[in-house]
N, CA, C and O of each residue as an XYZ file, in Angstrom:
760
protein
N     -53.599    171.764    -95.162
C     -52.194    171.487    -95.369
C     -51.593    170.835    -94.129
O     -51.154    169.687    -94.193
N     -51.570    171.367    -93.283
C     -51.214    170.842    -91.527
C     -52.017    169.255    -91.517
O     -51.484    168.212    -91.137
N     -52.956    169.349    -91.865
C     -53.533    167.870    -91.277
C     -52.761    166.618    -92.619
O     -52.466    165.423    -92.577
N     -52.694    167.549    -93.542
C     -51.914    166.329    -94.581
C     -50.661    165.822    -94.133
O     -50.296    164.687    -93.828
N     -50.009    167.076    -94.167
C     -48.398    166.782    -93.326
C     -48.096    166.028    -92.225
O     -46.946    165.649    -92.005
N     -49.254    165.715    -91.338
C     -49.389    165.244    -90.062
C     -49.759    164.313    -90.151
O     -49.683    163.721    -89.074
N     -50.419    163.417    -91.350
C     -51.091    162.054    -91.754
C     -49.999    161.704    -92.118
O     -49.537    160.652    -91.677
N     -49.244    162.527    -93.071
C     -48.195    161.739    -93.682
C     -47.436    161.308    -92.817
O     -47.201    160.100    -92.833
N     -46.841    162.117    -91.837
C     -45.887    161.979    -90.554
C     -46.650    160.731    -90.294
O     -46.116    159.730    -90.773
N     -47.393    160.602    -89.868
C     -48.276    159.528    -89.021
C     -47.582    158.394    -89.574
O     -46.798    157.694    -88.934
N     -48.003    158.177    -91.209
C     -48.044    157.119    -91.733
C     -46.846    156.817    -91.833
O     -46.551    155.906    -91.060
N     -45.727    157.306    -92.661
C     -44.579    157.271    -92.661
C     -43.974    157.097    -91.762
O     -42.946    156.454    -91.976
N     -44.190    157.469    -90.528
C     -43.467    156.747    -89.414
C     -43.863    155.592    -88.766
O     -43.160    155.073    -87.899
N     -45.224    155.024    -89.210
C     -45.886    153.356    -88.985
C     -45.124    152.556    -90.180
O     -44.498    151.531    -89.911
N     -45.189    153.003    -91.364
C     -44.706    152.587    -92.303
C     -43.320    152.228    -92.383
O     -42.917    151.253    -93.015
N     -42.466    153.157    -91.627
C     -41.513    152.917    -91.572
C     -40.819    152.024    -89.950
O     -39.596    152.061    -89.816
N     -41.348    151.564    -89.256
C     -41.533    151.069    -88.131
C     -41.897    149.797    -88.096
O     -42.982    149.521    -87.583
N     -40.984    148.671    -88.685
C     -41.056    147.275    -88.204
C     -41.581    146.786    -87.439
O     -42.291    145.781    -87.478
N     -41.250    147.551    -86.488
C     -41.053    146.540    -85.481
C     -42.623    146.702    -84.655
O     -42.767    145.935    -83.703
N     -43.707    147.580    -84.943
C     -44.702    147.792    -84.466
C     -45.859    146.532    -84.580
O     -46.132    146.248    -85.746
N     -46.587    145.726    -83.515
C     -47.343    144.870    -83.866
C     -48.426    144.863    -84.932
O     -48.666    146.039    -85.203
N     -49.354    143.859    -85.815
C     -49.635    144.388    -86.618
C     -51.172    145.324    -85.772
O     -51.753    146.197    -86.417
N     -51.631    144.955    -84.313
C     -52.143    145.696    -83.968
C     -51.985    147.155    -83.999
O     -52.582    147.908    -84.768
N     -51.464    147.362    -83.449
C     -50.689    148.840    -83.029
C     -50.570    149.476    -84.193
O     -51.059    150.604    -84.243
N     -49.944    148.961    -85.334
C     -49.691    149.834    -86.734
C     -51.381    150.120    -87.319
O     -51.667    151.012    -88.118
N     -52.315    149.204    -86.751
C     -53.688    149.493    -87.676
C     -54.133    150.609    -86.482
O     -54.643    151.619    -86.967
N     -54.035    150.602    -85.099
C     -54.595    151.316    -84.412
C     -54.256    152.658    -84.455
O     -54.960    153.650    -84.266
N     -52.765    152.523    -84.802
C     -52.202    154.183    -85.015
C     -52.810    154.580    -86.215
O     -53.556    155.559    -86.170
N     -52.556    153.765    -87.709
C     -52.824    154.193    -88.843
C     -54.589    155.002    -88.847
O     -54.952    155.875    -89.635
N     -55.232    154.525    -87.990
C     -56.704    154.632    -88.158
C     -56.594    156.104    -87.147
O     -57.270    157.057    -87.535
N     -55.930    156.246    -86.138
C     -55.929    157.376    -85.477
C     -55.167    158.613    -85.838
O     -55.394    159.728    -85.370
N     -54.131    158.277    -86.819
C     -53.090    159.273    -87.840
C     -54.796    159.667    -88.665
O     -55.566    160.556    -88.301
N     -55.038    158.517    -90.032
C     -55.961    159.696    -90.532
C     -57.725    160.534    -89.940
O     -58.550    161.361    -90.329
N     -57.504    159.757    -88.983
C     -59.108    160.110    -88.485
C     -58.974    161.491    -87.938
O     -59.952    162.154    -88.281
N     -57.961    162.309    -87.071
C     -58.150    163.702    -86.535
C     -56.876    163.903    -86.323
O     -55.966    163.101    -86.111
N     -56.894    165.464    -86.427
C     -55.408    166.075    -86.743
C     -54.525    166.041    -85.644
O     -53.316    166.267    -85.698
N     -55.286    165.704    -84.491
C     -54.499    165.418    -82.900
C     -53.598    164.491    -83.449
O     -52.434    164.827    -83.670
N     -54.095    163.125    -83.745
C     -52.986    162.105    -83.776
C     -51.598    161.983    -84.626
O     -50.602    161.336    -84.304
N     -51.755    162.614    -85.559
C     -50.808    163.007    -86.414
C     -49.843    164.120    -85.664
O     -48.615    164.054    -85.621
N     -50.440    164.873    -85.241
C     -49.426    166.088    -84.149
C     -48.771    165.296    -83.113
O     -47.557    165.333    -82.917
N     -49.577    164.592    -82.464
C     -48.835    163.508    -81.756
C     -48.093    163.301    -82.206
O     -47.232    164.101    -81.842
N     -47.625    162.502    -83.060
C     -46.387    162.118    -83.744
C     -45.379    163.344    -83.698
O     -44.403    163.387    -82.949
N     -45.712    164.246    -84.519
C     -44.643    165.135    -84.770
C     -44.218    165.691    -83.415
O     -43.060    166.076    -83.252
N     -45.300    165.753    -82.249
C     -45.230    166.617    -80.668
C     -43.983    165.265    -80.260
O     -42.822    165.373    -79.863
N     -44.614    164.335    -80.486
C     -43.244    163.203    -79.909
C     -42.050    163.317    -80.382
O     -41.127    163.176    -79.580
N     -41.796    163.549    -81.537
C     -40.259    163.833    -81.835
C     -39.928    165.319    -81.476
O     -38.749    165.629    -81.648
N     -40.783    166.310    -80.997
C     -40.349    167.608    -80.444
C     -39.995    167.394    -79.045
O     -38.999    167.984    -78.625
N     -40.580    166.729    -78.353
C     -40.585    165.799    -76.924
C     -39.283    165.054    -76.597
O     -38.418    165.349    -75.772
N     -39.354    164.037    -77.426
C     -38.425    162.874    -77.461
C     -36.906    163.505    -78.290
O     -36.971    163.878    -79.461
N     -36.254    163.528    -77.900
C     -35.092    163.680    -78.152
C     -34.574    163.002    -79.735
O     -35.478    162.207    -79.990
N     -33.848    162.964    -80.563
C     -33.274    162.014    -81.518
C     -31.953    162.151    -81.087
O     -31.366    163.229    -81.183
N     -31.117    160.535    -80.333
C     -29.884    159.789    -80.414
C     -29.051    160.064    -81.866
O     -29.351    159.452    -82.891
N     -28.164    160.886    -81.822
C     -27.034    160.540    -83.004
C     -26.204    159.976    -82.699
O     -25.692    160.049    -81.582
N     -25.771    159.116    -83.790
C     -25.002    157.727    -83.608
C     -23.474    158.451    -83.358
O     -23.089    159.415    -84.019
N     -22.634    157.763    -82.214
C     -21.146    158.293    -82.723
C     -20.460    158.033    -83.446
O     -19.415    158.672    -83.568
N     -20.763    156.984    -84.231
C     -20.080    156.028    -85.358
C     -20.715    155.564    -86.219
O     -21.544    154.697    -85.943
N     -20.495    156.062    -87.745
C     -21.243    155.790    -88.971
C     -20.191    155.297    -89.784
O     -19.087    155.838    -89.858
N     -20.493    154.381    -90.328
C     -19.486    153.273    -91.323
C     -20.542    153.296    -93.070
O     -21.759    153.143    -92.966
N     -20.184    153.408    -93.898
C     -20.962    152.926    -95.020
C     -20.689    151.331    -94.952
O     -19.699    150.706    -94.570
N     -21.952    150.904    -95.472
C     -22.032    149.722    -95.665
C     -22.773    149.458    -96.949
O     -23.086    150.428    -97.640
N     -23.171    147.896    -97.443
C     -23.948    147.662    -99.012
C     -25.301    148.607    -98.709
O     -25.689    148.756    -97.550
N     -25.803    149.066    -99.538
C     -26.918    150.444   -100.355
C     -28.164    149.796    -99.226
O     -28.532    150.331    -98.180
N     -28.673    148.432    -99.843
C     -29.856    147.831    -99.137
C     -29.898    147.562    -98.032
O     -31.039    147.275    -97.669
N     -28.863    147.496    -96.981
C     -28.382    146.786    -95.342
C     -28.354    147.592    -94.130
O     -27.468    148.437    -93.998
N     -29.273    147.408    -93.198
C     -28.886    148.378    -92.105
C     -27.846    147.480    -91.015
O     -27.684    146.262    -90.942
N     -27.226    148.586    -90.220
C     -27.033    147.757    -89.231
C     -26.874    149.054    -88.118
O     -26.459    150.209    -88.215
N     -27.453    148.190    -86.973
C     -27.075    148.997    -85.607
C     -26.994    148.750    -84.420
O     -27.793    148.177    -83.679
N     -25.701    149.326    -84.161
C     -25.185    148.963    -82.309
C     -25.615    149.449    -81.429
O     -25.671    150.663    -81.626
N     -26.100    149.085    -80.192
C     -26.551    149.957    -79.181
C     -25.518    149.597    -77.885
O     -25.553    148.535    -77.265
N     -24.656    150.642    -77.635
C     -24.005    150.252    -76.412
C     -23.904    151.314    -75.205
O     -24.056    152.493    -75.524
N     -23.672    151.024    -73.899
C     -24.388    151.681    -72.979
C     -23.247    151.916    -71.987
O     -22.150    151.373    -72.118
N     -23.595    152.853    -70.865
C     -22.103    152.752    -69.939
C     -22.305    152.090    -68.881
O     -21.482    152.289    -67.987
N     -23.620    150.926    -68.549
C     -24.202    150.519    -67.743
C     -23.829    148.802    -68.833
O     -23.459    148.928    -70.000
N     -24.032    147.186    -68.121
C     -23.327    146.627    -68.813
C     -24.882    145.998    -68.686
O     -25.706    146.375    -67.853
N     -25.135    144.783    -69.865
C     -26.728    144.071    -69.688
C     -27.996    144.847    -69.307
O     -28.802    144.483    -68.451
N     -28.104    146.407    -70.345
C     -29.078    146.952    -69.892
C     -29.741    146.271    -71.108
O     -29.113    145.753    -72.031
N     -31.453    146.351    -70.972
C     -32.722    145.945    -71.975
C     -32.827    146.884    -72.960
O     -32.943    148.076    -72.675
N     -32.796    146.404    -74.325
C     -32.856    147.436    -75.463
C     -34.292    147.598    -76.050
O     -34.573    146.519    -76.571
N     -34.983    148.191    -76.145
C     -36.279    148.165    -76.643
C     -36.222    148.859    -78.027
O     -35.850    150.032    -77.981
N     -36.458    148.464    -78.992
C     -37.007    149.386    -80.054
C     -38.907    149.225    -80.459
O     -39.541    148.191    -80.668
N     -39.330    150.480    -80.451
C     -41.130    150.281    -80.695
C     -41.087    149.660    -79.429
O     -41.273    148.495    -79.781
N     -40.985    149.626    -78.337
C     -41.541    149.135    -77.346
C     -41.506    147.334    -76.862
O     -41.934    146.749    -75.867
N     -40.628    146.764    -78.363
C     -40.310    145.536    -77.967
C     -38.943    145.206    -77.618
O     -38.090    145.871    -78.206
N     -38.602    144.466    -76.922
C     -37.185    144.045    -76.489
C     -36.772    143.497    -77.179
O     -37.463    142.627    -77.708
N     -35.295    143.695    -77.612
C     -34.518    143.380    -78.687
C     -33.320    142.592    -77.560
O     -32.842    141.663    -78.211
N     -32.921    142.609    -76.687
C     -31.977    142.035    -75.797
C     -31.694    143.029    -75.045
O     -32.409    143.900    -74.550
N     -30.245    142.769    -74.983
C     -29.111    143.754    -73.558
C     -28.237    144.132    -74.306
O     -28.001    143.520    -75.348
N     -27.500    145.328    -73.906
C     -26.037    146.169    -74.053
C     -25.210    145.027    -74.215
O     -25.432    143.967    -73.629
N     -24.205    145.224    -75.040
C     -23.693    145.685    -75.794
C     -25.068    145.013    -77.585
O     -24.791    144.002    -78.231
N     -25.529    145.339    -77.701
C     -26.228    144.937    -78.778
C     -26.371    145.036    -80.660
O     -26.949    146.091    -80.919
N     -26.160    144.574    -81.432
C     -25.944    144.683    -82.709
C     -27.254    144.417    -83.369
O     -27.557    143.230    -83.253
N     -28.339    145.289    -84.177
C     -29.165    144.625    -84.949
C     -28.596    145.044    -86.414
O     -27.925    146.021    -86.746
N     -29.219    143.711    -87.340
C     -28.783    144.113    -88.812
C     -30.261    143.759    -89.675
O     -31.150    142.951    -89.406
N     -30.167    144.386    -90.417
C     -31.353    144.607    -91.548
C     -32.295    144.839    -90.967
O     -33.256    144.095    -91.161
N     -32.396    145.677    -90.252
C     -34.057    146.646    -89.799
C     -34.078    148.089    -91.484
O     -33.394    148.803    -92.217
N     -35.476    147.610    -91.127
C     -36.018    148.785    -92.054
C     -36.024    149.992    -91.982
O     -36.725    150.543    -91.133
N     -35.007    150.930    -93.119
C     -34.690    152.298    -92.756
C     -35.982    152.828    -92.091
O     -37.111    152.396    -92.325
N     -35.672    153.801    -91.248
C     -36.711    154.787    -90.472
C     -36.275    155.045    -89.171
O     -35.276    154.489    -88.714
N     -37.227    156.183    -88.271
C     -37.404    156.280    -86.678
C     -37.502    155.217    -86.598
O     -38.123    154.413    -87.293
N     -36.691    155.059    -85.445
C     -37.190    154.244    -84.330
C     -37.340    154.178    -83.092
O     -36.204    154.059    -82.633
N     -38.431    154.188    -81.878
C     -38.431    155.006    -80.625
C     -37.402    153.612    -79.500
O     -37.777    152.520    -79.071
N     -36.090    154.327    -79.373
C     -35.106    153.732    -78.530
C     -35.453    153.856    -77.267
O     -35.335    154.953    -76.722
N     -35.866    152.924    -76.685
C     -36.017    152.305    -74.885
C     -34.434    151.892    -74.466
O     -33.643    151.106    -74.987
N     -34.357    152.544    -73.598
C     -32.929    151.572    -72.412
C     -33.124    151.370    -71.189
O     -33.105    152.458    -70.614
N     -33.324    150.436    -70.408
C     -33.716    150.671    -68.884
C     -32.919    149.557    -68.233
O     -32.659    148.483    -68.775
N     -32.529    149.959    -66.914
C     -32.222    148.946    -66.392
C     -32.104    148.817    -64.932
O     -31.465    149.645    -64.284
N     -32.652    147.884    -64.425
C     -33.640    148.728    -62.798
C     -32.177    149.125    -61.771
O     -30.982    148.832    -61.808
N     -33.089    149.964    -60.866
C     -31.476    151.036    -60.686
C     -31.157    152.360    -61.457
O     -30.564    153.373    -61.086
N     -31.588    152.112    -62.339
C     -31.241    153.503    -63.004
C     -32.164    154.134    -64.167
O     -32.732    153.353    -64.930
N     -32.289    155.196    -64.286
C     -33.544    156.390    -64.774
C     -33.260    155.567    -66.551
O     -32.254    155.137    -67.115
N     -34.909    155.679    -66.992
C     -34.297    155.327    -68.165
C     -35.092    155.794    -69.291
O     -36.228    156.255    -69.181
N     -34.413    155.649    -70.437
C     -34.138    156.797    -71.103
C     -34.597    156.220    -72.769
O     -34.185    155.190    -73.303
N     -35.649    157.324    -73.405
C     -36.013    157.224    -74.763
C     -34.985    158.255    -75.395
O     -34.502    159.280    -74.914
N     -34.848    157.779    -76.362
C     -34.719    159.052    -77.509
C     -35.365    157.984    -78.778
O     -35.684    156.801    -78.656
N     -35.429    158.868    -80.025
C     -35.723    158.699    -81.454
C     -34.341    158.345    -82.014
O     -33.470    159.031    -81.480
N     -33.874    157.484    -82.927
C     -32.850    157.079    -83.559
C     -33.196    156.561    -85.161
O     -34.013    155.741    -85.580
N     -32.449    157.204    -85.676
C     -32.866    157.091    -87.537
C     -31.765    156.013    -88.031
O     -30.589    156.362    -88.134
N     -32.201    154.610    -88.354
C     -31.797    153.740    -88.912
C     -32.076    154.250    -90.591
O     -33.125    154.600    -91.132
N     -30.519    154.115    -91.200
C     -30.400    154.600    -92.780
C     -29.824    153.740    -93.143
O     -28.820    153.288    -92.594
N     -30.563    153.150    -94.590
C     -29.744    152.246    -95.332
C     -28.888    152.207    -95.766
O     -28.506    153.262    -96.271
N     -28.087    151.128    -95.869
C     -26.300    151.300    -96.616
C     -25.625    152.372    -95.653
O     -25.016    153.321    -96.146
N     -25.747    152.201    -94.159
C     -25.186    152.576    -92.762
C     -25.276    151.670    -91.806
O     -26.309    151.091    -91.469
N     -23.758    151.470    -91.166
C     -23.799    150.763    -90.032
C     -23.692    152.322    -88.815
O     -23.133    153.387    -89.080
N     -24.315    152.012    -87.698
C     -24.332    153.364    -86.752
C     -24.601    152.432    -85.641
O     -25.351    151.472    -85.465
N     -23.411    153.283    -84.722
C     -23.562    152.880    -83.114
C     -23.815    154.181    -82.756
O     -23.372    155.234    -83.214
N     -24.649    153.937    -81.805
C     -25.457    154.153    -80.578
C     -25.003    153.913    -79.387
O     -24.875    152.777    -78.930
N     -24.557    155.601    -78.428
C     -24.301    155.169    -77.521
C     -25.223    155.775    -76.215
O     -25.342    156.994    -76.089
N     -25.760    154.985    -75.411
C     -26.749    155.595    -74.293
C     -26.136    155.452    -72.668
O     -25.916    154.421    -72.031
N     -25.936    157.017    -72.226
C     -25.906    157.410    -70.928
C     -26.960    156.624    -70.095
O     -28.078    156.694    -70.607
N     -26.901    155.868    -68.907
C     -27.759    155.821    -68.453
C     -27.531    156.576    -66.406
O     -26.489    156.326    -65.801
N     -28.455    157.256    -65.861
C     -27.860    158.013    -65.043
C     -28.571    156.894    -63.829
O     -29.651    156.330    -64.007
N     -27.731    156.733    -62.624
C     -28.475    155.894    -61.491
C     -29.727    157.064    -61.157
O     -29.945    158.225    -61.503
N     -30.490    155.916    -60.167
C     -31.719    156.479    -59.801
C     -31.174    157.093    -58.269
O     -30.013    156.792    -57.994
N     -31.964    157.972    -57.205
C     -31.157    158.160    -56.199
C     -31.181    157.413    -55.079
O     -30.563    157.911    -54.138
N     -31.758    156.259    -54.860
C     -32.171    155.317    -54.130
C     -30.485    154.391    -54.593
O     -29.628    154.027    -53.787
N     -30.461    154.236    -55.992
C     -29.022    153.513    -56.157
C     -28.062    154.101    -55.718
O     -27.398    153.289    -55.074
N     -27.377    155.577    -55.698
C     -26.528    156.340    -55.867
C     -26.166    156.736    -53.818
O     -25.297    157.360    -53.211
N     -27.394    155.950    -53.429
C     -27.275    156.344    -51.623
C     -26.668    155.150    -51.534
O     -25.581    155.182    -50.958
N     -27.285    153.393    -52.197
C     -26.906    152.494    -51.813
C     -25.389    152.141    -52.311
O     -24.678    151.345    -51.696
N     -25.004    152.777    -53.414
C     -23.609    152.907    -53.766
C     -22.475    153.448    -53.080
O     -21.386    152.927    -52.840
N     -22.932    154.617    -52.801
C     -21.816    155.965    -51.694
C     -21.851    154.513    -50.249
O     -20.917    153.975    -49.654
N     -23.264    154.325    -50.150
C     -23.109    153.072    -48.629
C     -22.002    152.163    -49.252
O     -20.912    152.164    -48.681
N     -22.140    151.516    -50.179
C     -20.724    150.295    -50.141
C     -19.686    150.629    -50.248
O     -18.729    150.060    -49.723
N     -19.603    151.972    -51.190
C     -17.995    152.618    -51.443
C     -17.546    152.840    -49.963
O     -16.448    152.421    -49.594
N     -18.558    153.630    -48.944
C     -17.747    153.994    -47.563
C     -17.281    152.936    -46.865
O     -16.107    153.047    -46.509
N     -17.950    151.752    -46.504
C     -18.069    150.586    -46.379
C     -16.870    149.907    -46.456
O     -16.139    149.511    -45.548
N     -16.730    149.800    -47.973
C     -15.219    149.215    -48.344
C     -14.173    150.325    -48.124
O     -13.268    149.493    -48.050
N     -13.616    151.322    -47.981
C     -12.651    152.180    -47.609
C     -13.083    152.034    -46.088
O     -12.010    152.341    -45.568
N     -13.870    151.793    -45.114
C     -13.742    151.574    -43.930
C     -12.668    150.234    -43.444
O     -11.794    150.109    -42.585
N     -13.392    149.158    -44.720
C     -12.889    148.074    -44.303
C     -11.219    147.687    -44.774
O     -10.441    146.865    -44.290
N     -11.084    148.484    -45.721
C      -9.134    148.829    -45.919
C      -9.015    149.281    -45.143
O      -8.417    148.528    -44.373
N      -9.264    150.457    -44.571
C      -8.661    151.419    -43.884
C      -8.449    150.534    -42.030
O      -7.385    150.498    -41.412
N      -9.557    150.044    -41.633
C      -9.180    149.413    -40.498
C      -8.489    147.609    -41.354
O      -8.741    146.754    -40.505
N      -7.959    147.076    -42.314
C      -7.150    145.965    -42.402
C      -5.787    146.486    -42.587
O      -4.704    145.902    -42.562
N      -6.102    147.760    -42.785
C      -4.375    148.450    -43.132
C      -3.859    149.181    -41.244
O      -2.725    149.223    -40.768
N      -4.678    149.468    -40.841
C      -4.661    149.308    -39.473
C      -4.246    148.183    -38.816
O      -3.323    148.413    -38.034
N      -4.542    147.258    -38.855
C      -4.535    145.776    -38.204
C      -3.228    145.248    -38.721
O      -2.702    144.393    -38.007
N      -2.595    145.592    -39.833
C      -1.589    145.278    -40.925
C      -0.246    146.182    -40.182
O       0.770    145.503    -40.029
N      -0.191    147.182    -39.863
C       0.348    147.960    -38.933
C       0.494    147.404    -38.400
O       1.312    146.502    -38.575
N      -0.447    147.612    -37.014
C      -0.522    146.944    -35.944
C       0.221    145.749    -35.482
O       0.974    145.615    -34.518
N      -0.172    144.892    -36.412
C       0.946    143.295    -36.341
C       2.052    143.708    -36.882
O       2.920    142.856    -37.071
N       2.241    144.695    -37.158
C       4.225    144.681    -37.437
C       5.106    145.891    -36.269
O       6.286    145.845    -35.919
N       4.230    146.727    -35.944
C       4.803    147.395    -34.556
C       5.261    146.681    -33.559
O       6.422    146.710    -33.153
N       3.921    145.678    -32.907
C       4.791    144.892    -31.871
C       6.219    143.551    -32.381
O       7.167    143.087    -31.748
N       5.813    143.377    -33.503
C       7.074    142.356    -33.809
C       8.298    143.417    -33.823
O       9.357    143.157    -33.250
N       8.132    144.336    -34.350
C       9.483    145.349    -34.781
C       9.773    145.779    -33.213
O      10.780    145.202    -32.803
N       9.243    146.522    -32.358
C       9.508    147.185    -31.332
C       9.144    146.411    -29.779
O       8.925    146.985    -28.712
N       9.173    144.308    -30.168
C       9.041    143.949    -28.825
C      10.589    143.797    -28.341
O      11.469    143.345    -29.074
N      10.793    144.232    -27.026
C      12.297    143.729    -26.300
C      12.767    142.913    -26.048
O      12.434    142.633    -24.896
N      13.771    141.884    -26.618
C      14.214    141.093    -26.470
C      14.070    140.210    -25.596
O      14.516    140.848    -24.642
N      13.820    139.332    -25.220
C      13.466    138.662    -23.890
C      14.448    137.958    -23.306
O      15.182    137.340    -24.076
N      14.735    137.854    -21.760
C      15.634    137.311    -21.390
C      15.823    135.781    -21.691
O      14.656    135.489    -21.950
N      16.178    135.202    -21.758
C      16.380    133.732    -21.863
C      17.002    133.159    -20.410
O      17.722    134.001    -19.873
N      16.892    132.077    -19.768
C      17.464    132.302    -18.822
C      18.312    130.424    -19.411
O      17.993    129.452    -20.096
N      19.126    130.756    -18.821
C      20.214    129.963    -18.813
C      20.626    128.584    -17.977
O      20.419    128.351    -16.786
N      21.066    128.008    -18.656
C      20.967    126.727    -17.332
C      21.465    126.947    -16.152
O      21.017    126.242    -15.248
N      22.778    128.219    -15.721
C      23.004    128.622    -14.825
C      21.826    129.146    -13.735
O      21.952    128.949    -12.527
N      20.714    129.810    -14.301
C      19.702    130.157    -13.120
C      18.062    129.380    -13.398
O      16.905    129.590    -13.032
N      18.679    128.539    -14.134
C      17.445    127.093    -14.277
C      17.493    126.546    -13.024
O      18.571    126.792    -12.484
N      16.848    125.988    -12.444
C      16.944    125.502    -11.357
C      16.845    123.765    -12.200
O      15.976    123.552    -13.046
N      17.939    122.601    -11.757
C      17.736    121.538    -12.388
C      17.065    120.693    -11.540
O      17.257    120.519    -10.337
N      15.944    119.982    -12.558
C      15.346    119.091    -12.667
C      15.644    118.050    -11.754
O      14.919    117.636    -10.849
N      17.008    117.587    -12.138
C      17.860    116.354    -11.324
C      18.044    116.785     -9.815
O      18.519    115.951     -9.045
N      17.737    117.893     -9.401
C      18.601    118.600     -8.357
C      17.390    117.900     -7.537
O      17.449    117.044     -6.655
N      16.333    118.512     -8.088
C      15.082    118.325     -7.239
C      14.632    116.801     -7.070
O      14.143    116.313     -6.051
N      14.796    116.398     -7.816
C      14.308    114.584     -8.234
C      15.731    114.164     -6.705
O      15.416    113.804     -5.571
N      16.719    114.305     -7.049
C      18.020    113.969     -6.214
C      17.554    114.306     -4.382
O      17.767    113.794     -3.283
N      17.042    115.119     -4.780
C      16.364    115.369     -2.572
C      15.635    114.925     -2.638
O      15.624    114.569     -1.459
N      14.623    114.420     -3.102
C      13.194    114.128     -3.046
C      13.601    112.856     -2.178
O      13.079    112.506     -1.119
N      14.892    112.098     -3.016
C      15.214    110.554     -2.333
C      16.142    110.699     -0.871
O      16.467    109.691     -0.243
């Protein structure tokens, strides 16, 4: 009974999986019915792998899928089955109801499978967390301090040039009375 259930899993989830090369679908299919490992595989992967629920389900026509994948990271790589479908913000339409194993990565930051069930006559978005890696999250805190250094000393400097205009003392001017003239001096010279 276990090894049937586990073929079926197998198959049904190749079967239902487009997007798998036609390699890959004969290599799994032959390893689903040949021993009961590979079939558990399957089912151990969706105990493993997480399944994505969509936050937004729309009915749509009976025969039509459609699905959004959008991310809080902007131009991340969408993989479904392991092939790239594009970048965030992303829309596919008419994929074949079933699992499908959702890839998001985008260098910089940890990235992330889950399982996602495309259903017919449903439009469903998909939305994926992606968390920085900690190599990003040091080089980030570095630019954030960086830039609040560099306000913080232009708002300084911004000060600065208005203290001495506001608080310089008037300066004497001196007057033609204690000018010494020009003519005076030119006038002895002769």
């Amino acid at each position: 009974m276990k090894r049937t259930i586990s073929i079926i899993l197998g198959l049904s989830f190749i079967s239902f999986s487009p997007l798998f090369s036609q390699e890959a679908k004969a290599e799994a299919s032959e390893q689903a019915v040949s021993t009961d490992e590979a079939g558990s595989q399957s089912a151990e992967a969706f105990a493993i792998i997480p399944e994505l629920k969509s936050e937004e389900e729309t009915s749509i026509e009976r025969n039509r899928t459609k699905a959004t994948f959008k991310t809080n990271v902007k131009s991340c790589d969408i993989f479904l089955n392991g092939n790239n479908q594009g970048r965030s913000k992303l829309t596919l339409s008419n994929l074949i109801e079933g699992y499908y194993l959702l890839r998001v990565e985008k260098e910089g930051y940890i990235p992330t499978e889950n399982f996602v069930y495309i259903e017919g006559g449903k439009a469903k978005t998909f939305y994926v967390e992606l968390e920085m890696t900690e190599e990003t999250k040091k080089k980030t805190e570095a630019r954030q301090a960086a830039r609040e250094r560099a306000a913080a000393e232009a708002k300084e400097r911004a000060e600065a040039a208005k203290k001495p205009a506001e608080s310089q003392p008037e300066e004497e001017t001196q007057t033609s009375e204690s000018r010494p003239e020009a003519t005076e001096t030119l006038g002895d010279a002769k």
